[in-house]
Backbone bond lengths (Angstrom), bond angles and torsions (degrees), N, CA, C in turn:
res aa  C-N    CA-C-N  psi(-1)  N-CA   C-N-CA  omega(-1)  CA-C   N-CA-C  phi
1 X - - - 1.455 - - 1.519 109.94 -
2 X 1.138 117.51 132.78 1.525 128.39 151.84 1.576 119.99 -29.45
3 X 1.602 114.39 123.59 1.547 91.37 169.16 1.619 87.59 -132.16
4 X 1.640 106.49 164.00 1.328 101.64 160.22 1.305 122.34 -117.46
5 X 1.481 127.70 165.03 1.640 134.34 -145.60 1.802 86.97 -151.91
6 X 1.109 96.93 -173.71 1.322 134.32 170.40 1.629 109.60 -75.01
7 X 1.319 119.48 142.70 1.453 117.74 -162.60 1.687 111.60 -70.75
8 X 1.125 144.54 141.04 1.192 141.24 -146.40 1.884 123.32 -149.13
9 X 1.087 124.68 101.22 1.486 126.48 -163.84 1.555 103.77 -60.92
10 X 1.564 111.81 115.65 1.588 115.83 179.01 0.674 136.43 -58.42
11 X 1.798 144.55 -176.55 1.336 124.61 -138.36 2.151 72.03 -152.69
12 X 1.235 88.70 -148.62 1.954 87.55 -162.19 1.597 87.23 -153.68
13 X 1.543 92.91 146.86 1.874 110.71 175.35 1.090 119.37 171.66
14 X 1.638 129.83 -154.81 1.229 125.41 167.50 1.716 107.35 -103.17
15 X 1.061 120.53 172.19 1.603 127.55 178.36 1.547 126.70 -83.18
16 X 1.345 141.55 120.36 1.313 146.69 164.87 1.481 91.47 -147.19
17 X 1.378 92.58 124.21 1.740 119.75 155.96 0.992 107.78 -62.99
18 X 1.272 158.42 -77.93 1.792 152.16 -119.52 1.154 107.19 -53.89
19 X 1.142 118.47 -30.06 1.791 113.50 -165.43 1.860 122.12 -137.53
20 X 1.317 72.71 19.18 1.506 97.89 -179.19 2.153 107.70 -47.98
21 X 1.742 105.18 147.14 1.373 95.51 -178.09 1.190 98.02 -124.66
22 X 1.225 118.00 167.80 2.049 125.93 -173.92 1.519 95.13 -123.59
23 X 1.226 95.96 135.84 1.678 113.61 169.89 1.644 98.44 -130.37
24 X 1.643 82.16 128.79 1.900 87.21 176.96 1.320 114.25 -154.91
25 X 1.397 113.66 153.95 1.556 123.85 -158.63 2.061 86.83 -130.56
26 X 1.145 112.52 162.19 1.643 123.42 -173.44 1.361 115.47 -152.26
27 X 1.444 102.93 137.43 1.347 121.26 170.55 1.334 114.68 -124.48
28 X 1.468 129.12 145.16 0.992 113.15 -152.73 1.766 107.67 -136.31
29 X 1.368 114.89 101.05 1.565 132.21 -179.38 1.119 108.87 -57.95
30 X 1.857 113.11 173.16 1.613 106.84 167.25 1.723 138.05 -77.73
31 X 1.498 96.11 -1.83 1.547 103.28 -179.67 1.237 92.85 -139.81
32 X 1.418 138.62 -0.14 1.520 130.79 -178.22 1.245 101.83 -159.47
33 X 1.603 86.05 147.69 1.688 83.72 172.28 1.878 114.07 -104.17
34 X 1.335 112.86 162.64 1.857 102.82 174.65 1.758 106.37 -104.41
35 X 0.898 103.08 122.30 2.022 97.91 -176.67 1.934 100.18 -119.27
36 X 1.381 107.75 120.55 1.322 125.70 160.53 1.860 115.12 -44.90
37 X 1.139 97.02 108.79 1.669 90.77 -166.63 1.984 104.78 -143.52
38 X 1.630 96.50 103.57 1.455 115.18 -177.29 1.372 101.63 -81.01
39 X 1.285 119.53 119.35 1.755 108.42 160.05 1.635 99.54 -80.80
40 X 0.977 108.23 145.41 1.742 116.54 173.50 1.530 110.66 -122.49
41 X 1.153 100.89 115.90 1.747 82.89 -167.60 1.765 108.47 -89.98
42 X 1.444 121.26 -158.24 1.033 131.77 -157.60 1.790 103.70 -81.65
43 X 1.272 104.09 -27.58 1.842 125.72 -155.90 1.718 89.14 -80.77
44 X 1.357 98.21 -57.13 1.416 111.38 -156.14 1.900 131.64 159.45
45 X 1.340 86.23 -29.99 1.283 118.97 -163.86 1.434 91.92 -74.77
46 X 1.189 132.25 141.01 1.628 151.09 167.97 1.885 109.94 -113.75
47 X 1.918 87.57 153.40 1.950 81.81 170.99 1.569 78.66 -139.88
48 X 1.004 111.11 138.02 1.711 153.39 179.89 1.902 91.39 -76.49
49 X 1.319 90.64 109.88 1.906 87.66 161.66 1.745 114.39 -137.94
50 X 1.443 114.43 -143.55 1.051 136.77 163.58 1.426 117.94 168.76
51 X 1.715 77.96 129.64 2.038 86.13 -169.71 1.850 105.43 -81.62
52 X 1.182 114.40 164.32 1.311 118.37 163.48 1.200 124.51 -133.92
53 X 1.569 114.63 79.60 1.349 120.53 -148.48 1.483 116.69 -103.16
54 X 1.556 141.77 109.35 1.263 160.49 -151.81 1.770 88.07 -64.84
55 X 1.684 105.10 134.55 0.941 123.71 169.97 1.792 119.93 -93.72
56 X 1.006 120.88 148.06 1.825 129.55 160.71 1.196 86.72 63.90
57 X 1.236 127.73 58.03 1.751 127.29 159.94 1.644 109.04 -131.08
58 X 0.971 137.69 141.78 1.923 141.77 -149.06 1.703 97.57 -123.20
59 X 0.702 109.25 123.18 1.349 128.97 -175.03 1.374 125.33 106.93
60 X 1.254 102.60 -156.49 1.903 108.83 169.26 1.495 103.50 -103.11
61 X 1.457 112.80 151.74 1.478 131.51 -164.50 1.525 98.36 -130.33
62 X 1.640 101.03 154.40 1.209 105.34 -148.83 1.729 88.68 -88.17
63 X 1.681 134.97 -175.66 1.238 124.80 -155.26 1.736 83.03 -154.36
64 X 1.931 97.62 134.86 1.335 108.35 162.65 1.488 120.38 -130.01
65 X 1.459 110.79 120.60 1.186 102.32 -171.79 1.543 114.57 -105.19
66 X 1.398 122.10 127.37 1.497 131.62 -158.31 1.591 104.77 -108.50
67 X 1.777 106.54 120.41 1.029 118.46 172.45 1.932 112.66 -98.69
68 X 1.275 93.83 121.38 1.846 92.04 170.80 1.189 133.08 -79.16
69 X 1.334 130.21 172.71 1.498 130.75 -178.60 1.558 101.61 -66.21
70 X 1.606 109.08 168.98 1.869 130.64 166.61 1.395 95.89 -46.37
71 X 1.157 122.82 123.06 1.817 120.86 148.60 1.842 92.83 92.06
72 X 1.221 124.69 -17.93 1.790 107.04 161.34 1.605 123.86 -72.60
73 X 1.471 85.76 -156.23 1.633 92.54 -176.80 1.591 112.92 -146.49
74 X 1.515 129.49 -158.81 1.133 110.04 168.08 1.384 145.03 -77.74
75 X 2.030 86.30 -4.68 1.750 108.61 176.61 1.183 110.89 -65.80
76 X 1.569 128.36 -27.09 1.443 131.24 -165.98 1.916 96.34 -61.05
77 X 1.262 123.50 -39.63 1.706 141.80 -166.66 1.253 99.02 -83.48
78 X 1.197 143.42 -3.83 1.325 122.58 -129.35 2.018 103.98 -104.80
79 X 1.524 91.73 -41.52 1.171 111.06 164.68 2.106 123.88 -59.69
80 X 1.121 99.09 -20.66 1.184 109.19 -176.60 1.860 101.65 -75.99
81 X 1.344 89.81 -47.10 2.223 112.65 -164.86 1.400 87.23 -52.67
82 X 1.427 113.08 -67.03 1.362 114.95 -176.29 1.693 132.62 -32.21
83 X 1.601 97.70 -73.98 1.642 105.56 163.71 1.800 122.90 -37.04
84 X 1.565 110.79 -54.19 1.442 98.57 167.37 1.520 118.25 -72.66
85 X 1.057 127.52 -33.71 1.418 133.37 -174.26 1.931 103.47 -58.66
86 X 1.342 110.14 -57.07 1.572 81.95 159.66 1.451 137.72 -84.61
87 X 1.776 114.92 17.93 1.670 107.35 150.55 1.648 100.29 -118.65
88 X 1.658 112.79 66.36 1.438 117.88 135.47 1.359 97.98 88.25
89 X 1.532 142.27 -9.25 1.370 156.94 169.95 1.738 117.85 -74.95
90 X 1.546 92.72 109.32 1.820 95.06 -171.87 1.761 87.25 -75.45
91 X 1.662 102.00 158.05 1.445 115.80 -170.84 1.482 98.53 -142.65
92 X 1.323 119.69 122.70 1.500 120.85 166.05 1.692 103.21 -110.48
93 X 1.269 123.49 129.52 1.230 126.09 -179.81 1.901 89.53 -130.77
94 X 1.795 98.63 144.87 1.332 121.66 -170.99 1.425 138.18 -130.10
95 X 1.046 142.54 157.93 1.408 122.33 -178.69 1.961 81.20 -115.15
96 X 1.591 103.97 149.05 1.522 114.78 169.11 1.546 119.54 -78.02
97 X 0.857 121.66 133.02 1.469 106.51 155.90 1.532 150.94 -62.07
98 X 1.354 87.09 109.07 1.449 102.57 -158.38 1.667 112.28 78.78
99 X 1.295 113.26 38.77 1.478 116.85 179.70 1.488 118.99 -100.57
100 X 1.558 117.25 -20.47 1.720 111.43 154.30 1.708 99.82 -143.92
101 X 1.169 94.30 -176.57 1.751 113.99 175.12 2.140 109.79 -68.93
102 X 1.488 96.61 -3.92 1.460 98.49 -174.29 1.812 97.51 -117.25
103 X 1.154 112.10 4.30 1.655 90.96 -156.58 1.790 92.30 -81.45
104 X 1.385 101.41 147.33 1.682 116.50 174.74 1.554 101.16 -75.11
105 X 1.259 136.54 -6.18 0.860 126.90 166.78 1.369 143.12 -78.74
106 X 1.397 132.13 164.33 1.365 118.79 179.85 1.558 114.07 -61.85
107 X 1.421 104.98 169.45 1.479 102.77 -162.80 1.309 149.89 127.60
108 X 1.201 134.60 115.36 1.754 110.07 165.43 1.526 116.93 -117.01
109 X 1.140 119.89 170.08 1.626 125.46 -160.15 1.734 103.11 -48.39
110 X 1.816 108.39 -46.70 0.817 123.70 -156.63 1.885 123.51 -75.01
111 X 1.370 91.55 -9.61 1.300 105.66 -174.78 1.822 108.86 -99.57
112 X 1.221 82.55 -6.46 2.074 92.00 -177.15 1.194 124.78 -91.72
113 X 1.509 127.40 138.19 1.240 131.74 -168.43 1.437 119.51 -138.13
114 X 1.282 127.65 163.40 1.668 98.74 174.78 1.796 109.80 -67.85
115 X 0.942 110.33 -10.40 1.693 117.88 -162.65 2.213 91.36 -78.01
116 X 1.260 94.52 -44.27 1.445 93.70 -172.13 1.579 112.26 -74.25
117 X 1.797 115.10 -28.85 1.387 111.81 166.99 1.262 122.90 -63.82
118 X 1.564 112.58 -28.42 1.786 110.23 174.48 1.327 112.87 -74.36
119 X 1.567 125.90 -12.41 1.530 127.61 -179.15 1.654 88.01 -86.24
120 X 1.118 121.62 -27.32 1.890 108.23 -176.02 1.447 94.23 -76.73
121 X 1.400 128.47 -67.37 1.635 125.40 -172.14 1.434 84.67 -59.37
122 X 1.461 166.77 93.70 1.054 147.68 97.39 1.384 116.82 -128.37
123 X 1.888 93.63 1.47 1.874 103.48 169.49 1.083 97.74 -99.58
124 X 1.061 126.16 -18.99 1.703 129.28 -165.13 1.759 92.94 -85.20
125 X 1.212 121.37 -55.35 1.567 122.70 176.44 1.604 94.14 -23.82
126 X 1.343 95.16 -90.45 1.290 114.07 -164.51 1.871 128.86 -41.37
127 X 1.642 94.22 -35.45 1.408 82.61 171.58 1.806 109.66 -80.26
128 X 0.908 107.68 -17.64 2.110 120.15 177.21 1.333 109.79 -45.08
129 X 1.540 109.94 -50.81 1.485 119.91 -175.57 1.618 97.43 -77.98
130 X 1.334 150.24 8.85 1.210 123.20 153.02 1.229 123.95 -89.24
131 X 1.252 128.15 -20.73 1.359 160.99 -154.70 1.746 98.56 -64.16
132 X 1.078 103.04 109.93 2.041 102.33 -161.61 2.156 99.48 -61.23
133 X 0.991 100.08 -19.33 1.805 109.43 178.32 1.245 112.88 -68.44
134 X 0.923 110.25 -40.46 1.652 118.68 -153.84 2.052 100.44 -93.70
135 X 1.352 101.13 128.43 1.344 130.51 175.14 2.105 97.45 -82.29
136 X 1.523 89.32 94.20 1.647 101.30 178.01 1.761 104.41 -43.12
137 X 1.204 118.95 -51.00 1.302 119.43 -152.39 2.053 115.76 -91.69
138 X 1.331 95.65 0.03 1.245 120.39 139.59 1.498 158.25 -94.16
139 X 1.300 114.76 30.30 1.423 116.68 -170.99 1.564 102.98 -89.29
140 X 1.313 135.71 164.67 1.125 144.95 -162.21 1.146 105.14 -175.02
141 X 1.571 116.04 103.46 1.934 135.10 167.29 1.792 98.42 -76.60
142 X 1.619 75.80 128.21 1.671 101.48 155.59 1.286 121.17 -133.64
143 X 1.345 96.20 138.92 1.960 100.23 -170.09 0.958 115.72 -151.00
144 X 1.969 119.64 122.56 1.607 112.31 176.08 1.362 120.63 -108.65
145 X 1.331 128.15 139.50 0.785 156.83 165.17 2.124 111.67 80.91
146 X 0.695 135.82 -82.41 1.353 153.19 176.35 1.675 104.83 -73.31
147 X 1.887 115.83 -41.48 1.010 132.63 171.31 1.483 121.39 -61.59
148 X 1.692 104.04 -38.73 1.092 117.59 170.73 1.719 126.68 -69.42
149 X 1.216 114.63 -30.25 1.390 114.65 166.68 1.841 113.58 -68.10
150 X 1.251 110.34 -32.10 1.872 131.64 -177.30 1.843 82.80 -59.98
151 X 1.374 104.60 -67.38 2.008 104.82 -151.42 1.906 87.26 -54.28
152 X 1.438 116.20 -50.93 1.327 122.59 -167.27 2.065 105.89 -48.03
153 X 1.027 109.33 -61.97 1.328 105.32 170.24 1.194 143.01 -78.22
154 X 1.371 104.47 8.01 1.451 132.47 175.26 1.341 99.57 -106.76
155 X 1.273 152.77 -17.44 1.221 147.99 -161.92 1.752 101.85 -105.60
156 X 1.767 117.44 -52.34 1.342 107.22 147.48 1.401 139.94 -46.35
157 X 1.601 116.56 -28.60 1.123 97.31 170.64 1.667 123.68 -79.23
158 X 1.330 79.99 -4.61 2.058 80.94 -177.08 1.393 116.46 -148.07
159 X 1.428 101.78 58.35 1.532 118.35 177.71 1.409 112.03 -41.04
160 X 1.149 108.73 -48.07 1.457 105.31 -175.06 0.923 139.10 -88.35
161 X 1.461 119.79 11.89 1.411 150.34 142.54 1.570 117.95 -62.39
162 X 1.244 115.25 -63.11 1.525 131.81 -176.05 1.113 111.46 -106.80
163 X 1.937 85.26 113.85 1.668 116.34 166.52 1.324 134.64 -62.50
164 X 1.610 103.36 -6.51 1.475 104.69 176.37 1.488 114.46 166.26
165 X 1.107 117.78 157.31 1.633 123.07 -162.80 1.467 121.47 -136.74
166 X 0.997 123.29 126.80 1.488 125.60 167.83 1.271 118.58 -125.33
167 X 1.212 122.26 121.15 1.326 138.56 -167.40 1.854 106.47 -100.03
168 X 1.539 130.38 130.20 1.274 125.99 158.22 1.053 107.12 -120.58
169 X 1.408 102.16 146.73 1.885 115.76 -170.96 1.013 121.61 32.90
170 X 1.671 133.10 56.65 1.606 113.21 -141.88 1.862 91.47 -97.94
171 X 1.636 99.70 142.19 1.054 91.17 -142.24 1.953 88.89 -105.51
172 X 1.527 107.04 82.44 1.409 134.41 169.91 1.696 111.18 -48.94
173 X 1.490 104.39 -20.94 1.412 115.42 179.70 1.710 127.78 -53.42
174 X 1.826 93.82 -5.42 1.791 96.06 -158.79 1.783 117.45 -97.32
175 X 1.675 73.00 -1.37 1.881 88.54 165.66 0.832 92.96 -72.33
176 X 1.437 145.81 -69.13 1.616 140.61 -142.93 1.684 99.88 -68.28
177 X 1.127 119.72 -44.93 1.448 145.74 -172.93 1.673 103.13 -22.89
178 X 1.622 82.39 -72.58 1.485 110.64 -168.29 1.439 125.59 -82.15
179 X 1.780 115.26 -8.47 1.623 101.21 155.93 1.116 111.02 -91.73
180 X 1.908 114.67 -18.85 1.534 109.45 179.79 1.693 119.23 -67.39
181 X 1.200 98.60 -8.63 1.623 93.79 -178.85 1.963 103.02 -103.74
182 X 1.249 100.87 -31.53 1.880 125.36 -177.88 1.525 104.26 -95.94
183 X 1.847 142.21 60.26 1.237 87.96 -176.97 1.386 116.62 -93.98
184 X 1.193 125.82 37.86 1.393 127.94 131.75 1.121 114.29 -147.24
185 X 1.655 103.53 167.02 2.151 115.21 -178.48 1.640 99.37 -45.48
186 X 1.503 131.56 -46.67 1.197 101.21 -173.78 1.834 126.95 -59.74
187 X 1.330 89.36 -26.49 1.764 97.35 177.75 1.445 122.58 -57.21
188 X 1.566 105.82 -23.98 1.618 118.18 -172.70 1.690 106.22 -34.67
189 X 1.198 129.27 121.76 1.355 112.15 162.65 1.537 112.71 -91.67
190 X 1.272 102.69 171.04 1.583 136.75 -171.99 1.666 96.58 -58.42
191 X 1.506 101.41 -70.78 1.690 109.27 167.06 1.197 98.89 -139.80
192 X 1.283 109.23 160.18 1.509 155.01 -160.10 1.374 127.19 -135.31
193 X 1.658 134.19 100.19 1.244 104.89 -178.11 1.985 112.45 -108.13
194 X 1.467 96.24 102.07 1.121 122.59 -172.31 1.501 124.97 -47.28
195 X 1.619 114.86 98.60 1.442 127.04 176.57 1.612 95.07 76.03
196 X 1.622 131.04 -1.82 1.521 117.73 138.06 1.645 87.86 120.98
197 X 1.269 116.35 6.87 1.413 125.01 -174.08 1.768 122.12 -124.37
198 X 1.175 104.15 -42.78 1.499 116.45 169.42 1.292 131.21 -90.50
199 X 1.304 129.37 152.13 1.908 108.46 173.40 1.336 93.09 -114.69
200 X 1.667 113.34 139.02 1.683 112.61 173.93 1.492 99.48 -132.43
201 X 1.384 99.19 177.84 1.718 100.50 -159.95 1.536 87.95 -117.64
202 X 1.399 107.60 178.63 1.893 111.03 -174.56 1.625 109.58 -57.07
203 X 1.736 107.47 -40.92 1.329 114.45 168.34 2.199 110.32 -14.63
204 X 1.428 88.17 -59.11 1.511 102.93 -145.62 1.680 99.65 -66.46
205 X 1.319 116.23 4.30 1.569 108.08 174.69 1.362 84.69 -137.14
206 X 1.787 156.03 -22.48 1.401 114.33 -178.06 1.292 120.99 -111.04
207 X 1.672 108.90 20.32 1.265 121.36 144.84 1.796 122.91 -46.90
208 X 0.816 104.51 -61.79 1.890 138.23 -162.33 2.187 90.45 -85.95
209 X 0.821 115.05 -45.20 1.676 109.78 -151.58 1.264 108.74 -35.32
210 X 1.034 112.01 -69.15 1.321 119.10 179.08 1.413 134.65 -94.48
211 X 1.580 103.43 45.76 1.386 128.21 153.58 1.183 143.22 -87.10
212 X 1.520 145.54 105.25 1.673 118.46 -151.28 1.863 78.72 -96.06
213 X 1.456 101.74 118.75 1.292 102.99 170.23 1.604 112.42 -51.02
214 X 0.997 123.15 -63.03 1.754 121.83 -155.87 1.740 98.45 -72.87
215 X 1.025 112.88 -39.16 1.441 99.50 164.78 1.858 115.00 -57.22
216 X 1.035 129.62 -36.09 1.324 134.72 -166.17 1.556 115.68 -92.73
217 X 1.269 113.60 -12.50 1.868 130.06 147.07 1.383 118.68 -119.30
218 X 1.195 101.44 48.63 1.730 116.05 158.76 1.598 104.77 -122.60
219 X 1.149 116.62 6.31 1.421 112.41 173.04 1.490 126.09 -105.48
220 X 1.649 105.54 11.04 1.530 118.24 168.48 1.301 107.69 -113.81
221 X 1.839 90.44 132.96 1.689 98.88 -160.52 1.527 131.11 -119.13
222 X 1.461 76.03 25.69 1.838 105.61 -175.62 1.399 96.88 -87.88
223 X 1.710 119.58 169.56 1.495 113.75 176.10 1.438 89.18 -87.03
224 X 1.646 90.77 153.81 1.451 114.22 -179.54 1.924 101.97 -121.78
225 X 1.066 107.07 148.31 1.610 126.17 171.41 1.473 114.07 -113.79
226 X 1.536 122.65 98.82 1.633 107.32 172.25 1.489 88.31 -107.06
227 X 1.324 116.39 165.08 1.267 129.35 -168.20 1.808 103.40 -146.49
228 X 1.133 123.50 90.42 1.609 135.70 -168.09 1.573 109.11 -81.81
229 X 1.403 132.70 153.00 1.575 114.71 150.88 1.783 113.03 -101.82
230 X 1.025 111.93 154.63 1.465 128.46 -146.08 2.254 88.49 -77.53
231 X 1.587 109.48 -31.83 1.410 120.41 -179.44 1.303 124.04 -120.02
232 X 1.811 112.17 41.10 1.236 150.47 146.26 1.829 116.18 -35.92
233 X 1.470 109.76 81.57 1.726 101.37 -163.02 1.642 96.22 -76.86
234 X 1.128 130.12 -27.66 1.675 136.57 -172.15 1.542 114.22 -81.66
235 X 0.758 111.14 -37.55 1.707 111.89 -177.11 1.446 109.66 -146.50
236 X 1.300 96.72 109.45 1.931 121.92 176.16 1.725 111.97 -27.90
237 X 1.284 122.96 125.20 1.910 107.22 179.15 1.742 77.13 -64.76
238 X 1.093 147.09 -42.78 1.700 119.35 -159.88 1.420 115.73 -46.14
239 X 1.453 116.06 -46.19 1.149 122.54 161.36 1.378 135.21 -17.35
240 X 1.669 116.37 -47.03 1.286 131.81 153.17 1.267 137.37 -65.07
241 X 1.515 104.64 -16.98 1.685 129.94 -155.31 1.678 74.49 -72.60
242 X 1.597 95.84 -65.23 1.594 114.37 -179.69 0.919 125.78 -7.26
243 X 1.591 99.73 -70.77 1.301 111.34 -160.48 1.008 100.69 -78.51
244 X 1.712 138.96 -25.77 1.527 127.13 -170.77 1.283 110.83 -83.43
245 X 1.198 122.10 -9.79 1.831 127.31 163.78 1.571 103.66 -91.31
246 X 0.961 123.69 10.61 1.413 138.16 157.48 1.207 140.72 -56.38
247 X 1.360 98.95 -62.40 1.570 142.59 178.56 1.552 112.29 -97.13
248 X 1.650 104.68 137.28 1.877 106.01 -165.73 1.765 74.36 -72.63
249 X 0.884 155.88 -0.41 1.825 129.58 -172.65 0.886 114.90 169.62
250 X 1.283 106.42 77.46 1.866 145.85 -178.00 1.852 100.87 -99.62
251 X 1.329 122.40 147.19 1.217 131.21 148.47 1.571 115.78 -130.99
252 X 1.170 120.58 131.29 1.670 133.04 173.84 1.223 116.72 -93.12
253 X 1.037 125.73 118.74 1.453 135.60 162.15 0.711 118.34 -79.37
254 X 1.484 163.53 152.91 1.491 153.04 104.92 1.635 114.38 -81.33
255 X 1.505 94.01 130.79 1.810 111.62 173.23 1.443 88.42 -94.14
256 X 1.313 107.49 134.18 1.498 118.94 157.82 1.357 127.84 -68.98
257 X 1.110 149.07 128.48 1.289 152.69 -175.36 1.325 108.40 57.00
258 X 1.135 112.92 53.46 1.553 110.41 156.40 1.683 114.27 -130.45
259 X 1.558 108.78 155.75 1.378 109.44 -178.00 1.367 111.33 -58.16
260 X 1.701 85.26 -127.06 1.382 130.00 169.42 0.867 120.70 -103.62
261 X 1.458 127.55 48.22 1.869 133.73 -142.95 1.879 107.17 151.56
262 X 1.861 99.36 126.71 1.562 89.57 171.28 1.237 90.22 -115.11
263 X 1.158 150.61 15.35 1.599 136.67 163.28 1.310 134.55 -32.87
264 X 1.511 94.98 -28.06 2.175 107.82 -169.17 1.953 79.02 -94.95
265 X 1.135 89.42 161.72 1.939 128.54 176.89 1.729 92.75 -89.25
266 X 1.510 106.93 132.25 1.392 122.81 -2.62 1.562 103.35 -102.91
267 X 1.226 128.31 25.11 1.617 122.81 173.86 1.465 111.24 -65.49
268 X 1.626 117.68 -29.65 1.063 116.63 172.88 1.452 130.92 -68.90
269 X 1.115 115.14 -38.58 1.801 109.96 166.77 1.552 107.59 -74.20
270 X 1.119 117.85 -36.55 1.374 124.62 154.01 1.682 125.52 -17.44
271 X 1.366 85.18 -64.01 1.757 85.05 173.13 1.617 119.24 -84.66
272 X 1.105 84.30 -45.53 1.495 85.98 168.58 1.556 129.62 -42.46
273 X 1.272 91.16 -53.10 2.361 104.39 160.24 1.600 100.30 -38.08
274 X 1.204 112.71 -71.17 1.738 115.89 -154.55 1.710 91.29 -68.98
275 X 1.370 135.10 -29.81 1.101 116.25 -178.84 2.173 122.79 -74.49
276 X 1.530 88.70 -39.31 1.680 95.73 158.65 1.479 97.01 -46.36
277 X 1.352 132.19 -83.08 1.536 148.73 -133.15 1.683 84.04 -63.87
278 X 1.061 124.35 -17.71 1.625 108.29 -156.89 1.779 89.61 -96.19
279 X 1.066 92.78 -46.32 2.100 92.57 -175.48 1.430 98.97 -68.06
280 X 1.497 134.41 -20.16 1.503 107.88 -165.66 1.562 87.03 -91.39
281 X 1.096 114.31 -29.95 1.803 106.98 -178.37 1.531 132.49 -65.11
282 X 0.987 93.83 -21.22 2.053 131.36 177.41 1.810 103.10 -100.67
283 X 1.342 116.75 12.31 1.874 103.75 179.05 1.974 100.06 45.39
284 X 0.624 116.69 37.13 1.770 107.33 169.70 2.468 110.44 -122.07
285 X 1.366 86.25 19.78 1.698 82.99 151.77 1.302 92.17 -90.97
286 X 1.799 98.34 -172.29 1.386 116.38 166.98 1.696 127.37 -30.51
């Protein structure tokens, strides 16, 4: 079982959920509160979050867990936790392991892969469903860009866990990425500094190589919501087209004039709309 403590500087290992522990510290808003919450896993290894958990509401509440872009953190989500968290929506936002040069989490850039972010969203699953708040049969991954391919292959592996998915900008692009830089396993390098900004280790392309992404998120059969911007310079909207002919029951949005990012006004209430509209249409509010 999960217990929580006093907030606690992490330790280093490999990953298993089962026995994972939460350390959390709280602040407390006018309709939600924010609580500091370390998963610590069994190895050693910790993931750095923060819950955003709806106040003066009776029962269990439904739970969203927010995956960020390559090289962010949990601030990139943070704005999202918030908006549902005051209409009654629990929000866990996270830093990856080893997912930028800032994340509080265990880790280094070089050791991270998308394969190792779906083992973090799949400790994070698991410790979620103990959580006496949280309505098991409601959780719902959201993930942009890099995050969004993590929620996408994390949601196949555990369909029957996750009630529902929303994908932004998901950035499907890293297949192409990684034979264009690898075009074969012997080419894999040692490190890599990825698109001229990140450093990744061999992990970070022979994890993924021989994955046909769209075949490998066509096996979640819940409706899905990706939501693209139409002036996306990093990842093609076709990319999404893709993926939504992908999926037995995908819908695509396009926001107009937005990047690679809905954070700026008005893309940001923007997404946020289609993401309400998607849980009240799917029974996953309160």
């Amino acid at each position: 079982m999960a217990t929580l403590t006093a907030c606690q500087t992490p330790s280093t290992s490999a990953v298993n959920s089962s026995q994972a522990t939460v350390n959390a510290t709280q602040s407390v808003q006018q309709n939600y509160s924010v609580i500091e919450k370390r998963i610590t896993l069994p190895n050693g290894q910790s993931i750095y979050g923060k819950l955003y958990q709806p106040k003066h509401i009776q029962g269990k509440v439904p739970l969203v867990i927010f995956a960020h872009e390559l090289g962010g953190t949990h601030e990139n989500m943070a704005g999202y936790a918030e908006a549902l968290a005051k209409k009654g929506i629990a929000g866990y936002v996270f830093d990856f392991r080893g997912g930028s040069v800032k994340s509080q989490s265990s880790g280094k850039t070089t050791e991270m892969s998308v394969m190792t972010e779906v083992a973090d969203m799949e400790a994070i699953l698991a410790e979620s469903k103990k959580w006496d708040f949280v309505n098991a049969d409601k959780i719902v991954l959201v993930g942009g860009s890099q995050g969004g391919v993590v929620s996408a292959f994390t949601a196949t592996r555990n369909a029957n866990k996750i009630a529902g998915l929303v994908l932004f900008y998901p950035a499907f692009v890293i297949e192409d990425d990684v034979h264009n830089f690898a075009p074969s396993k012997a080419d894999i390098p040692n490190e890599f500094t990825m698109r001229g900004w990140i450093k990744v280790g061999s992990r970070y392309f022979s994890d993924v190589y021989d994955i046909d992404f769209m075949k490998q998120i066509g096996g979640y059969p819940k409706p899905v919501l990706i939501l693209h911007g139409n002036l996306d310079p990093h990842v093609p909207v076709k990319k999404s087209q893709l993926a939504q002919s992908s999926y037995p029951n995908a819908k695509l949005e396009i926001i107009a004039g937005a990047e690679h990012s809905f954070r700026n006004e008005p893309h940001f209430s923007q997404a946020v709309a289609y993401v309400e509209q998607y849980l009240k249409q799917n029974n996953l509010m309160k």
